[in-house]
PDB file of N, CA, C and O in Angstrom:
ATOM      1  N   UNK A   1       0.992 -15.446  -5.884  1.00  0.00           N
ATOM      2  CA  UNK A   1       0.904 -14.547  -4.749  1.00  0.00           C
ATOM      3  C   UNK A   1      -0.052 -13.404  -5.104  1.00  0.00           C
ATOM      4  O   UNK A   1      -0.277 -12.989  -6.241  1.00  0.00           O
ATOM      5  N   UNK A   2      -0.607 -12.936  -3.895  1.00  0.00           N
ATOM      6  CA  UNK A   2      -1.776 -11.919  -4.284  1.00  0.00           C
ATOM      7  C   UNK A   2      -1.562 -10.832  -4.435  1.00  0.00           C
ATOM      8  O   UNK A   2      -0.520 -10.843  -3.779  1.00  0.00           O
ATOM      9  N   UNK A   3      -1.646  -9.828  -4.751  1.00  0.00           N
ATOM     10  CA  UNK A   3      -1.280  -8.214  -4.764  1.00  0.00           C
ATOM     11  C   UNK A   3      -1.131  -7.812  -3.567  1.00  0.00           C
ATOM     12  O   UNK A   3      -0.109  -7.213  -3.232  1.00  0.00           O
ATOM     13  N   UNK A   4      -2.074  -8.060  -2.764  1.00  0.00           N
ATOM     14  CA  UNK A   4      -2.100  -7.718  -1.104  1.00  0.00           C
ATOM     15  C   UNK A   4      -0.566  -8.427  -0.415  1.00  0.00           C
ATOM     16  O   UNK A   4       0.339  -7.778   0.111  1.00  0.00           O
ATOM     17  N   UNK A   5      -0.609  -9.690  -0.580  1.00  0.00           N
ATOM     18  CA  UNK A   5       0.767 -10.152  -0.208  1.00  0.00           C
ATOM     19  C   UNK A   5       1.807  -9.879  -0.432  1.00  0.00           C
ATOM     20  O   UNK A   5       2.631  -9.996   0.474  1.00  0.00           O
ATOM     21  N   UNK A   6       2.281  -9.330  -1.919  1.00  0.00           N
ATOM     22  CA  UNK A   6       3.430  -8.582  -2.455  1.00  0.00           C
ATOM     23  C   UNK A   6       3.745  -7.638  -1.992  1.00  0.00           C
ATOM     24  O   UNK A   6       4.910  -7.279  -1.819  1.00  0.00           O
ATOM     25  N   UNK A   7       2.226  -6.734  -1.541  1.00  0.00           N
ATOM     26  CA  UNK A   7       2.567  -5.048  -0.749  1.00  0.00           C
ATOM     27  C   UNK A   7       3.285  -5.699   0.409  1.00  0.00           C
ATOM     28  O   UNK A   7       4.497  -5.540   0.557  1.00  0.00           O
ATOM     29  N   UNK A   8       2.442  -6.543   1.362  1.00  0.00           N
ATOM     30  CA  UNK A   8       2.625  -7.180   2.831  1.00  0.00           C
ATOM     31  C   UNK A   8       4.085  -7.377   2.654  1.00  0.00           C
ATOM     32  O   UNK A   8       4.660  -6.952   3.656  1.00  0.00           O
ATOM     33  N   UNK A   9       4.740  -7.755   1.957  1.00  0.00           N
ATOM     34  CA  UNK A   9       6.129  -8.401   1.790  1.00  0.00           C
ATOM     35  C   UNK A   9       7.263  -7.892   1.486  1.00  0.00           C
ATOM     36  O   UNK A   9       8.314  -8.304   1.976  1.00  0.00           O
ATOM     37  N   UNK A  10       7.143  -6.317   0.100  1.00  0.00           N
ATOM     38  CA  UNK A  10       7.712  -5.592  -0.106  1.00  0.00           C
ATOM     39  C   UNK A  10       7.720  -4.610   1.513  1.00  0.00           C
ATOM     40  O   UNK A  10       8.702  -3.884   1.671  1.00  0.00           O
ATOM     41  N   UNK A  11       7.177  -4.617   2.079  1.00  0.00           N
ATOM     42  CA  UNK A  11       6.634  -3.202   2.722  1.00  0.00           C
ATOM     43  C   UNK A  11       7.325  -3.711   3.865  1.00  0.00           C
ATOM     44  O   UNK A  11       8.164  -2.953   4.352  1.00  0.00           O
ATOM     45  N   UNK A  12       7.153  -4.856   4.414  1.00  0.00           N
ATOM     46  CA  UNK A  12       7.789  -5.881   5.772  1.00  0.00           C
ATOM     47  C   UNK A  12       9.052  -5.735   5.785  1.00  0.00           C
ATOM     48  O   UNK A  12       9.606  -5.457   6.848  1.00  0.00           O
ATOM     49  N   UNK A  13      10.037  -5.947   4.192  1.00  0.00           N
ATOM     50  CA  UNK A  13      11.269  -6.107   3.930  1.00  0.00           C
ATOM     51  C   UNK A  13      11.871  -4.639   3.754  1.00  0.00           C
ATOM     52  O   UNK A  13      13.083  -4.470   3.623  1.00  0.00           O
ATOM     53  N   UNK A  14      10.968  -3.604   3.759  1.00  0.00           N
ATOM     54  CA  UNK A  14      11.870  -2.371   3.413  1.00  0.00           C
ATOM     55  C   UNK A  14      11.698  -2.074   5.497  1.00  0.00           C
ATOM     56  O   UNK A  14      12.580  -2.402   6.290  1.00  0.00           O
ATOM     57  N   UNK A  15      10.842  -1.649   5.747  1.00  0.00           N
ATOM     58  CA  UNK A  15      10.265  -0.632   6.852  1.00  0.00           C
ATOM     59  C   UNK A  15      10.561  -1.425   7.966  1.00  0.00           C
ATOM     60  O   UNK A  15      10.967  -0.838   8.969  1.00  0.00           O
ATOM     61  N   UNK A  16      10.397  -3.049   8.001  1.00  0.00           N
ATOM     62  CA  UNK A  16      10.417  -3.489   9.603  1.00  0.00           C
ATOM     63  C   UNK A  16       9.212  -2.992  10.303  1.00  0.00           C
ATOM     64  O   UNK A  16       9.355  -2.700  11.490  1.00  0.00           O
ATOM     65  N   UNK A  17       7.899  -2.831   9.689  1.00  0.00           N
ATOM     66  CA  UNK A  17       6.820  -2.614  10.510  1.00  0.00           C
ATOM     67  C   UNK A  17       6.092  -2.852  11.839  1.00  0.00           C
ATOM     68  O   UNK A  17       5.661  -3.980  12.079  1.00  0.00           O
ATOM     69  N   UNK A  18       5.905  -1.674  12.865  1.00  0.00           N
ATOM     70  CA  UNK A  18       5.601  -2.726  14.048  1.00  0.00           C
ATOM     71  C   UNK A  18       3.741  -2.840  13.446  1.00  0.00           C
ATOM     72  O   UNK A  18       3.235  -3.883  13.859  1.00  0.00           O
ATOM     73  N   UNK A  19       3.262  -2.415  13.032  1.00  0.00           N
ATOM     74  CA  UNK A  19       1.764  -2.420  12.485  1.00  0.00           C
ATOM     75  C   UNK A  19       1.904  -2.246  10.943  1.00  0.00           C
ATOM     76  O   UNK A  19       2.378  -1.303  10.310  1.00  0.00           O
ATOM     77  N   UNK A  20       1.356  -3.425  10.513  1.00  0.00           N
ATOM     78  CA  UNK A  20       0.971  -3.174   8.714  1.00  0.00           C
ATOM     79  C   UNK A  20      -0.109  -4.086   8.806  1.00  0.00           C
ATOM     80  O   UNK A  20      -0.291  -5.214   9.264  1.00  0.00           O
ATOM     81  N   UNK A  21      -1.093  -2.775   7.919  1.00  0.00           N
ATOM     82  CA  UNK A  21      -2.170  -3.711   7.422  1.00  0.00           C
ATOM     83  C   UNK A  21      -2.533  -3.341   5.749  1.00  0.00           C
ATOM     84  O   UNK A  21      -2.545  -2.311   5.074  1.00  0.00           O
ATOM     85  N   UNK A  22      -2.775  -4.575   5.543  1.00  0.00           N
ATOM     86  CA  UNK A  22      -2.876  -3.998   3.848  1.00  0.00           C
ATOM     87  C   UNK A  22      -4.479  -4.557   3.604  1.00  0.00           C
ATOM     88  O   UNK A  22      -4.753  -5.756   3.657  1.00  0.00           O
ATOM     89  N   UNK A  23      -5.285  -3.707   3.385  1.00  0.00           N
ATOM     90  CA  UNK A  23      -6.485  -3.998   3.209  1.00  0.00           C
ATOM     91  C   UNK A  23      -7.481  -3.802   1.779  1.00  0.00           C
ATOM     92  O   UNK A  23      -8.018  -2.734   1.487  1.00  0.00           O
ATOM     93  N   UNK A  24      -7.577  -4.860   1.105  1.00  0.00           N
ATOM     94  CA  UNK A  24      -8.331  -4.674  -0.009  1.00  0.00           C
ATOM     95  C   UNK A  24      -9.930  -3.703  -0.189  1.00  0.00           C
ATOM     96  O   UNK A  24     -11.051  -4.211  -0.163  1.00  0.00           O
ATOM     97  N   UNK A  25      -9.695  -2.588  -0.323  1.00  0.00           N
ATOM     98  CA  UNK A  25     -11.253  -2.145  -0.323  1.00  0.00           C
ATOM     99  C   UNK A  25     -11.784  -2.014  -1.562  1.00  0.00           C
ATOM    100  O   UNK A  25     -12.520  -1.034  -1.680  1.00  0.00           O
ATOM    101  N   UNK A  26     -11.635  -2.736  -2.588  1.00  0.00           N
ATOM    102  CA  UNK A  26     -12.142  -2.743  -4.027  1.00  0.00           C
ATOM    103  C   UNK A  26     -13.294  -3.469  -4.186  1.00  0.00           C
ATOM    104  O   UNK A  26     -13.706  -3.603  -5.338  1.00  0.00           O
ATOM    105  N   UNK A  27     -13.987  -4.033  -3.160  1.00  0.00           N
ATOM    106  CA  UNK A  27     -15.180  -4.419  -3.548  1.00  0.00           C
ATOM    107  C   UNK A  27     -16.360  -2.874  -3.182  1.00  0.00           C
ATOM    108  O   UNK A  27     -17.432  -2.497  -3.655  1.00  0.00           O
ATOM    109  N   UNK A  28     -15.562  -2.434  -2.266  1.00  0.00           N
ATOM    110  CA  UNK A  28     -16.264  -0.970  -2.101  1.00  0.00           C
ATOM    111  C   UNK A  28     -16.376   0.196  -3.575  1.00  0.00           C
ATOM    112  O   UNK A  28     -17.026   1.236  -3.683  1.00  0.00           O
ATOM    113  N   UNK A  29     -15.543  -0.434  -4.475  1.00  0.00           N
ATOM    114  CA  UNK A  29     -15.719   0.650  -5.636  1.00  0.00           C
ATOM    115  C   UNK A  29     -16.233  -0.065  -6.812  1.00  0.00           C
ATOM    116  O   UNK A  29     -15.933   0.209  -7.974  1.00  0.00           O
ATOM    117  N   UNK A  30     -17.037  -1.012  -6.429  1.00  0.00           N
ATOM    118  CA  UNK A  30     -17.849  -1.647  -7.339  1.00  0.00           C
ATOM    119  C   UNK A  30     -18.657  -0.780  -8.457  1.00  0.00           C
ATOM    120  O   UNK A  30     -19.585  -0.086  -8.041  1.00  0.00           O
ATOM    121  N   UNK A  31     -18.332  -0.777 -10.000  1.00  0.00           N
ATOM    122  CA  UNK A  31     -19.088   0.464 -10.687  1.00  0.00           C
ATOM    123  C   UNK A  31     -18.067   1.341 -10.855  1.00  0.00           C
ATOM    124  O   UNK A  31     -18.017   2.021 -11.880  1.00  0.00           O
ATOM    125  N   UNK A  32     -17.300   1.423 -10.060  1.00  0.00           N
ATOM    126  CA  UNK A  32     -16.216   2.706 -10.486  1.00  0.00           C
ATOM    127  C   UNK A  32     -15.568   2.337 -11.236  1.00  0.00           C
ATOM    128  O   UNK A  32     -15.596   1.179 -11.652  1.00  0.00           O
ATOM    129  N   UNK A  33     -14.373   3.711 -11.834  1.00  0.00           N
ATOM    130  CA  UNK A  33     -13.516   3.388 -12.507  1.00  0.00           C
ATOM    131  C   UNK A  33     -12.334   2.485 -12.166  1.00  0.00           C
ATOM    132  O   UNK A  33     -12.455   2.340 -10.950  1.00  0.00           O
ATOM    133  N   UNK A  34     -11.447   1.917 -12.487  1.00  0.00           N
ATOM    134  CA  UNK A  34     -10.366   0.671 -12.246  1.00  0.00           C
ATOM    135  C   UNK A  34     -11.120  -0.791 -11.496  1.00  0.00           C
ATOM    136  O   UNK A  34     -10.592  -1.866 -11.210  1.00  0.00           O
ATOM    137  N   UNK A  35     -12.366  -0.385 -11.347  1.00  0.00           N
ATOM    138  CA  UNK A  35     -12.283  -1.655 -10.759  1.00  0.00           C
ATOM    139  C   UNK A  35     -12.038  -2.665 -11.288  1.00  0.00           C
ATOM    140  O   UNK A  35     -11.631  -2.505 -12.439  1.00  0.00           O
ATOM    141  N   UNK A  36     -12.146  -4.360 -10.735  1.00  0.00           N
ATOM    142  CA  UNK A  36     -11.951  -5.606 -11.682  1.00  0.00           C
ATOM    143  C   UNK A  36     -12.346  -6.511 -10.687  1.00  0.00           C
ATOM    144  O   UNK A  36     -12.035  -6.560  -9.497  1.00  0.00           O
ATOM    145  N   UNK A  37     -13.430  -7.554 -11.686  1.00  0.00           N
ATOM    146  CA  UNK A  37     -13.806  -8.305 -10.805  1.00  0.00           C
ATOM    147  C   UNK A  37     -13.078  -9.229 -10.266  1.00  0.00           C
ATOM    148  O   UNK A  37     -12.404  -9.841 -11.095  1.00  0.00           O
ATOM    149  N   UNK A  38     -12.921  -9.661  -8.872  1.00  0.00           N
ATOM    150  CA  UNK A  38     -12.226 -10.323  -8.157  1.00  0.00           C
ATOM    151  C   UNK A  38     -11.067  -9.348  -7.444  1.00  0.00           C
ATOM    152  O   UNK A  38      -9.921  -9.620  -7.085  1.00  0.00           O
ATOM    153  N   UNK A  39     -11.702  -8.313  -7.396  1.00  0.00           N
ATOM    154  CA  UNK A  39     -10.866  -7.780  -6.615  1.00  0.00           C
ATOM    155  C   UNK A  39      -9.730  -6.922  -6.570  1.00  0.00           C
ATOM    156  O   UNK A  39      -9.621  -6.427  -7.691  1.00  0.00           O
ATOM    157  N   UNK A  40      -8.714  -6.453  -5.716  1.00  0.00           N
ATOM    158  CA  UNK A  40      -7.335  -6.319  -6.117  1.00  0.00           C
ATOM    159  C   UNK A  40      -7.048  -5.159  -6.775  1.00  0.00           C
ATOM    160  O   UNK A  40      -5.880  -5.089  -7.158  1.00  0.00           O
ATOM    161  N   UNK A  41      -7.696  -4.296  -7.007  1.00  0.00           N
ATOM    162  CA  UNK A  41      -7.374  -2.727  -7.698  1.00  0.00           C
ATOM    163  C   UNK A  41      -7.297  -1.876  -6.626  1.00  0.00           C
ATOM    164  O   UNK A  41      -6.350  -1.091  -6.681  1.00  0.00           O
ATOM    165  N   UNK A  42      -8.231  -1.775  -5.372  1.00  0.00           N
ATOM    166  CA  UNK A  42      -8.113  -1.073  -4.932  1.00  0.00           C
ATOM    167  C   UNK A  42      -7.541  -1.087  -3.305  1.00  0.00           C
ATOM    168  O   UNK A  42      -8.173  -1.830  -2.554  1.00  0.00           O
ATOM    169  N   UNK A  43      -6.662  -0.500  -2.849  1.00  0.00           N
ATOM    170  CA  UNK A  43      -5.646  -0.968  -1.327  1.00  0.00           C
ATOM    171  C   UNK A  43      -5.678   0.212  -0.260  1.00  0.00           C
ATOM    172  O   UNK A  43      -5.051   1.252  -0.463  1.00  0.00           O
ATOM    173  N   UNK A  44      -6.533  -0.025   1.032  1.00  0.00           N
ATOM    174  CA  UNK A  44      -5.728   0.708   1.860  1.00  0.00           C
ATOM    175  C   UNK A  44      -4.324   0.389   2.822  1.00  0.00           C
ATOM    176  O   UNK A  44      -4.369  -0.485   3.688  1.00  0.00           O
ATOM    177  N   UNK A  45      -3.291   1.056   2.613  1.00  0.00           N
ATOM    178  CA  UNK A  45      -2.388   0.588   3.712  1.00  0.00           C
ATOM    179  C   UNK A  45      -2.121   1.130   4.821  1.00  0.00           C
ATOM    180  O   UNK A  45      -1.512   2.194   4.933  1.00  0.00           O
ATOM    181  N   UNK A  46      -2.641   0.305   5.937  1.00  0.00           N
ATOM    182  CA  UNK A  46      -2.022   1.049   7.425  1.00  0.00           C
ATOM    183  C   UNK A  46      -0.450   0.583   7.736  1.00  0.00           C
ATOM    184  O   UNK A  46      -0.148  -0.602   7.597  1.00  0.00           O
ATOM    185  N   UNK A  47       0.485   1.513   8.140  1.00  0.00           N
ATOM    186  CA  UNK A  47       1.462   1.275   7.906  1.00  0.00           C
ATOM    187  C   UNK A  47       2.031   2.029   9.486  1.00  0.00           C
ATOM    188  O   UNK A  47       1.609   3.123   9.860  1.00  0.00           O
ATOM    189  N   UNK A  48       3.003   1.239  10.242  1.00  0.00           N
ATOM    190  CA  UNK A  48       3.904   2.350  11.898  1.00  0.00           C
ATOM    191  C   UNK A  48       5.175   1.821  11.676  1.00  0.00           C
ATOM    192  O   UNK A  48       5.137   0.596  11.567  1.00  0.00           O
ATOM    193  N   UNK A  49       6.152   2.249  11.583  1.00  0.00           N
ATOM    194  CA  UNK A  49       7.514   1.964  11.454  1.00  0.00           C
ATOM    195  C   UNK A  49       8.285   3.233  11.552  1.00  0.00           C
ATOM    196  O   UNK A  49       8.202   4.320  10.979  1.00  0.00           O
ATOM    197  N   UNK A  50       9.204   2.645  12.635  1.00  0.00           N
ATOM    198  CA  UNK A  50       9.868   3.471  13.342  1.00  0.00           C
ATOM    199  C   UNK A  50      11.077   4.429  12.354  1.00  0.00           C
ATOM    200  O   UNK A  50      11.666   5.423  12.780  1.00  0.00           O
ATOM    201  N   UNK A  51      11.230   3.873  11.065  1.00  0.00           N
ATOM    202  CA  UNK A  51      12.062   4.076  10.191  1.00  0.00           C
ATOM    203  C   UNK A  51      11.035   5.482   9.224  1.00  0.00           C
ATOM    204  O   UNK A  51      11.432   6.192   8.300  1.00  0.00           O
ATOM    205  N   UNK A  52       9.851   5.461   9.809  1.00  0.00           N
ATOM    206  CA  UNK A  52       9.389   6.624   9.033  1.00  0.00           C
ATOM    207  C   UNK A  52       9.318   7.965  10.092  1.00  0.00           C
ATOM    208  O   UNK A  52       8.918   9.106   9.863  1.00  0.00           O
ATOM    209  N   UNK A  53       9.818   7.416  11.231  1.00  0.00           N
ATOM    210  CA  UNK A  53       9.777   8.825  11.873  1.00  0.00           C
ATOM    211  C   UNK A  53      10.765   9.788  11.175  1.00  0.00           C
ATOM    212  O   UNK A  53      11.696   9.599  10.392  1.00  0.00           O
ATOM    213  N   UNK A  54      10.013  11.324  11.965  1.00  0.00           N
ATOM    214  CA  UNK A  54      10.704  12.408  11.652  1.00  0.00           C
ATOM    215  C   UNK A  54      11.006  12.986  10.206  1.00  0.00           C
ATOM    216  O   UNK A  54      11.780  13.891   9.893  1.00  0.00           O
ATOM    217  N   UNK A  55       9.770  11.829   9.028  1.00  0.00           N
ATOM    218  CA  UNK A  55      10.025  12.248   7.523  1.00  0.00           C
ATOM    219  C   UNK A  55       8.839  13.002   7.509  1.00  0.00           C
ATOM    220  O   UNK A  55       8.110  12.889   8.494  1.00  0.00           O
ATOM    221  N   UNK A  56       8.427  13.896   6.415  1.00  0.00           N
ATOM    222  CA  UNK A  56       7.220  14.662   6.470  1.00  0.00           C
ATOM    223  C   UNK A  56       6.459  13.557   5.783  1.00  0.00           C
ATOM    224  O   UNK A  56       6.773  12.378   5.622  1.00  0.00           O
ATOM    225  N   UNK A  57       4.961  14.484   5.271  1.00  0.00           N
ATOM    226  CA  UNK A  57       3.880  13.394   4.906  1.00  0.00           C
ATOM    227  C   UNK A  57       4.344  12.545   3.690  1.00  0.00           C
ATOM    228  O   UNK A  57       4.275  11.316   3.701  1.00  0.00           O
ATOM    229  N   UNK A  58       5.014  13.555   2.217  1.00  0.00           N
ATOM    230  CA  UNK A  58       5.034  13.539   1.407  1.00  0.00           C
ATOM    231  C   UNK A  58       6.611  12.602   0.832  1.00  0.00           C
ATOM    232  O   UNK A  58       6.793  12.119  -0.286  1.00  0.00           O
ATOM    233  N   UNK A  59       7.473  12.585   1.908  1.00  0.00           N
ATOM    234  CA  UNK A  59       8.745  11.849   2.211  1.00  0.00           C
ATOM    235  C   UNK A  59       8.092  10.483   2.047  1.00  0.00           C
ATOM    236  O   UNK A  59       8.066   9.696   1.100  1.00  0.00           O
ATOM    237  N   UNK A  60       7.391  10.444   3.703  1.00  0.00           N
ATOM    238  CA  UNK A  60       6.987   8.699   3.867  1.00  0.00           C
ATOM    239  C   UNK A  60       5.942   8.293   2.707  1.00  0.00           C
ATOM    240  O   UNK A  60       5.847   7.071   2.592  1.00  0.00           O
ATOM    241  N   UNK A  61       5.184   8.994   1.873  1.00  0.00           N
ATOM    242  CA  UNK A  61       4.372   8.607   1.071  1.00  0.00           C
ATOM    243  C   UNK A  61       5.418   7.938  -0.251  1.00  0.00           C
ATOM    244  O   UNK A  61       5.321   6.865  -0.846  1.00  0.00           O
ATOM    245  N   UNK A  62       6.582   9.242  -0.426  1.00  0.00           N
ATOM    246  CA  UNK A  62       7.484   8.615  -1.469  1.00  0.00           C
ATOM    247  C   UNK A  62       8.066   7.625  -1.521  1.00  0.00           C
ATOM    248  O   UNK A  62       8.150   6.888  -2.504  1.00  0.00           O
ATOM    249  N   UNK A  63       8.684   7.431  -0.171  1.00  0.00           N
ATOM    250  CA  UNK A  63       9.048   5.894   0.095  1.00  0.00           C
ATOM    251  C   UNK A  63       8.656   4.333   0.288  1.00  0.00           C
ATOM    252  O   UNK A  63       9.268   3.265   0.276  1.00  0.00           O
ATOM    253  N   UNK A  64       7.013   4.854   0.513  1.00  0.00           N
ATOM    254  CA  UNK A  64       6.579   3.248   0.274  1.00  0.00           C
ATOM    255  C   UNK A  64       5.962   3.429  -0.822  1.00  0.00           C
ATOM    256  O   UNK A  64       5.251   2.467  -1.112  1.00  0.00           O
ATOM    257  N   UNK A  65       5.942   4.263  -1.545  1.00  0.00           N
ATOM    258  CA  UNK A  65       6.084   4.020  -3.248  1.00  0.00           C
ATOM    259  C   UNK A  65       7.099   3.148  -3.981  1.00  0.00           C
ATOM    260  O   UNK A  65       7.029   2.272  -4.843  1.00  0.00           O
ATOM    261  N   UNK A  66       8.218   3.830  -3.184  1.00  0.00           N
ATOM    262  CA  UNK A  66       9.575   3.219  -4.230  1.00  0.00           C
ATOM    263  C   UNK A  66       9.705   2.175  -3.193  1.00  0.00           C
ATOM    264  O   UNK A  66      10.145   1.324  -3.966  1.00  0.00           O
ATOM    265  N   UNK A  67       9.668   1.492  -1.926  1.00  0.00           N
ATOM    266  CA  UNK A  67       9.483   0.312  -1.673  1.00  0.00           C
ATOM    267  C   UNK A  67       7.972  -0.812  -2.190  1.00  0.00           C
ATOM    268  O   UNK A  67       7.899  -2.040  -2.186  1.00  0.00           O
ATOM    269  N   UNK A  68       7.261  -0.099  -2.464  1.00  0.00           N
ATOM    270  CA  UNK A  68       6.586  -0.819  -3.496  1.00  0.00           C
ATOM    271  C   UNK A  68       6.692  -1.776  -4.619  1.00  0.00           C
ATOM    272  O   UNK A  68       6.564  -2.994  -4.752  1.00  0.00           O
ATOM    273  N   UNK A  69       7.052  -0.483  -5.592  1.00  0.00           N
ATOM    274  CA  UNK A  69       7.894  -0.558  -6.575  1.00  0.00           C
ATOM    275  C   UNK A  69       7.083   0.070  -7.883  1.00  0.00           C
ATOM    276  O   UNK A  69       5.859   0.141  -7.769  1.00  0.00           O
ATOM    277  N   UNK A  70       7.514   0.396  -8.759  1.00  0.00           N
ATOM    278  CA  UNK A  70       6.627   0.790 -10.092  1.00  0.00           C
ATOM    279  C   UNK A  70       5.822  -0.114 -10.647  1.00  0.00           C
ATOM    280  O   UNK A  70       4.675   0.242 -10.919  1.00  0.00           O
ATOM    281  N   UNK A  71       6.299  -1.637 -10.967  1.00  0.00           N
ATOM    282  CA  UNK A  71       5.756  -2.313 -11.666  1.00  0.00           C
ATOM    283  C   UNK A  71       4.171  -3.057 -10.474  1.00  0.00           C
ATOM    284  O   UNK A  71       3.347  -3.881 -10.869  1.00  0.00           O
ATOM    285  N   UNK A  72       4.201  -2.541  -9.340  1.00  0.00           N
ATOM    286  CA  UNK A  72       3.495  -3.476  -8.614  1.00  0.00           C
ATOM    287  C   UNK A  72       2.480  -2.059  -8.131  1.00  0.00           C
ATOM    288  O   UNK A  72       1.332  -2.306  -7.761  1.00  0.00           O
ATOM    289  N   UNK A  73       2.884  -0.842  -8.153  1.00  0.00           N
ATOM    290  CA  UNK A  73       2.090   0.184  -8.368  1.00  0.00           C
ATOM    291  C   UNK A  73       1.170   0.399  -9.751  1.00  0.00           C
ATOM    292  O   UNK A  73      -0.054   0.524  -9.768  1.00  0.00           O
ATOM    293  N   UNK A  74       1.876   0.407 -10.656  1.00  0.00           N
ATOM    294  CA  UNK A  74       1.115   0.284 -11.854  1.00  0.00           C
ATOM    295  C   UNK A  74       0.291  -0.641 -12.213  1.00  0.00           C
ATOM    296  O   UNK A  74      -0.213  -0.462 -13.322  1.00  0.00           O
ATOM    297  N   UNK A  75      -0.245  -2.253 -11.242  1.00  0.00           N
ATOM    298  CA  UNK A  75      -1.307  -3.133 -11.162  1.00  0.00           C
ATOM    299  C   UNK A  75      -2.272  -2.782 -10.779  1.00  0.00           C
ATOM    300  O   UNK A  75      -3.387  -3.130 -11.167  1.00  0.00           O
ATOM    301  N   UNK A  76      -1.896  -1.729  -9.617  1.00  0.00           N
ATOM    302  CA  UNK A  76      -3.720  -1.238  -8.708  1.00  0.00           C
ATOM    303  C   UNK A  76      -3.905   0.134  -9.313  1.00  0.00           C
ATOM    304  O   UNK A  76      -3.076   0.697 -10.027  1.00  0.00           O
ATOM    305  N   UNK A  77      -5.060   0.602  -8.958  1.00  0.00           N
ATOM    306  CA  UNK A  77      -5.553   1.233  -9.541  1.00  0.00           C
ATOM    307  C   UNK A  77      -5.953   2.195  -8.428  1.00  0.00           C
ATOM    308  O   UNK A  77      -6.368   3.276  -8.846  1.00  0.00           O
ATOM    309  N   UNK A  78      -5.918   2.024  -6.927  1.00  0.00           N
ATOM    310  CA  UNK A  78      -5.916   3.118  -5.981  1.00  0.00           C
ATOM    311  C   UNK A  78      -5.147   2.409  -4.811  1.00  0.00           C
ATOM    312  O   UNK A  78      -5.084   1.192  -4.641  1.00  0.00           O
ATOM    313  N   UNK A  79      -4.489   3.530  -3.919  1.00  0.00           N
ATOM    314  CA  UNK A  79      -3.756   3.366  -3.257  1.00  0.00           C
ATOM    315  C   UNK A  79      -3.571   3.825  -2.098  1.00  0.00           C
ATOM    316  O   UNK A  79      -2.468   4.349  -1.942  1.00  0.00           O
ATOM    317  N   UNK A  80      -4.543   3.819  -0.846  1.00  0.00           N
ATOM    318  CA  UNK A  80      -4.751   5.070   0.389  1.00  0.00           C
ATOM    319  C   UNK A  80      -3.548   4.867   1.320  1.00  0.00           C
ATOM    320  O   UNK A  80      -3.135   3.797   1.766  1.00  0.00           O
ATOM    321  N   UNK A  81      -3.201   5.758   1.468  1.00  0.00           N
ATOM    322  CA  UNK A  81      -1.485   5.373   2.836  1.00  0.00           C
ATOM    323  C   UNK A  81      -1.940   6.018   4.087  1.00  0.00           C
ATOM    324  O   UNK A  81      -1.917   7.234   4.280  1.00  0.00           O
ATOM    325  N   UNK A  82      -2.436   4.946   5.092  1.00  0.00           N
ATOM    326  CA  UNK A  82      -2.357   5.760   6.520  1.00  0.00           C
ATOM    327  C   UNK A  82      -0.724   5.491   7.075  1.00  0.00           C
ATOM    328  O   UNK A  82      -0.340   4.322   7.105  1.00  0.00           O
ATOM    329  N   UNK A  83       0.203   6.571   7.502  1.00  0.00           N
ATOM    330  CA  UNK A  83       1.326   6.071   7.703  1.00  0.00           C
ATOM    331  C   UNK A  83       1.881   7.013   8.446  1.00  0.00           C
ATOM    332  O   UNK A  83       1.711   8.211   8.219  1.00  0.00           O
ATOM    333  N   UNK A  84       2.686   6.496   9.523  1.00  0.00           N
ATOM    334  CA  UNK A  84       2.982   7.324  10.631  1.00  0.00           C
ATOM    335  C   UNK A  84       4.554   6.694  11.038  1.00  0.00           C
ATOM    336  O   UNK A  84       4.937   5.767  10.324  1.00  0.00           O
ATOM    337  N   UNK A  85       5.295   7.064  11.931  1.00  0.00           N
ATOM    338  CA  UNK A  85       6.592   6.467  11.956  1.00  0.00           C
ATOM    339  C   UNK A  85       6.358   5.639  13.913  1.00  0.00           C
ATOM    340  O   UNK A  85       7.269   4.986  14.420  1.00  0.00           O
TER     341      UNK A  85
END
């Protein structure tokens, strides 16, 4: 399974998302630091779930951290959260 799919799956099973998109933009940091070829270091996630209303920015950011998880955070190497409830 791909890194992208694990987010897609962890993130589906915590939040009930009505919009998730998990989008690889690591070919965009080609040359930078963390990158790796083939991909997969670097993630934006668009994320709407009704379960994040009414948390502040820094709440919903914490929580699809720890629905993440540590060990699947500590694979990528950047991580952008558009996320709204």
């Amino acid at each position: 399974m791909t890194i992208a799919a694990e987010i897609e799956a962890r993130l589906t099973a915590a939040f009930a998302p009505v919009l998730l998109k998990v989008i690889d933009e690591s070919e965009a940091h080609r040359g930078h630091a963390g990158y790796r070829d083939g991909g997969e270091s670097h993630f934006r996630v668009v994320l709407r779930a009704p379960s994040l209303a009414g948390m502040g920015r820094i709440a919903r950011h914490r929580a699809v951290h720890a629905a993440i998880g540590p060990d699947l955070v500590g694979r990528i190497h950047a991580l952008a959260l558009d996320l709204d409830g």
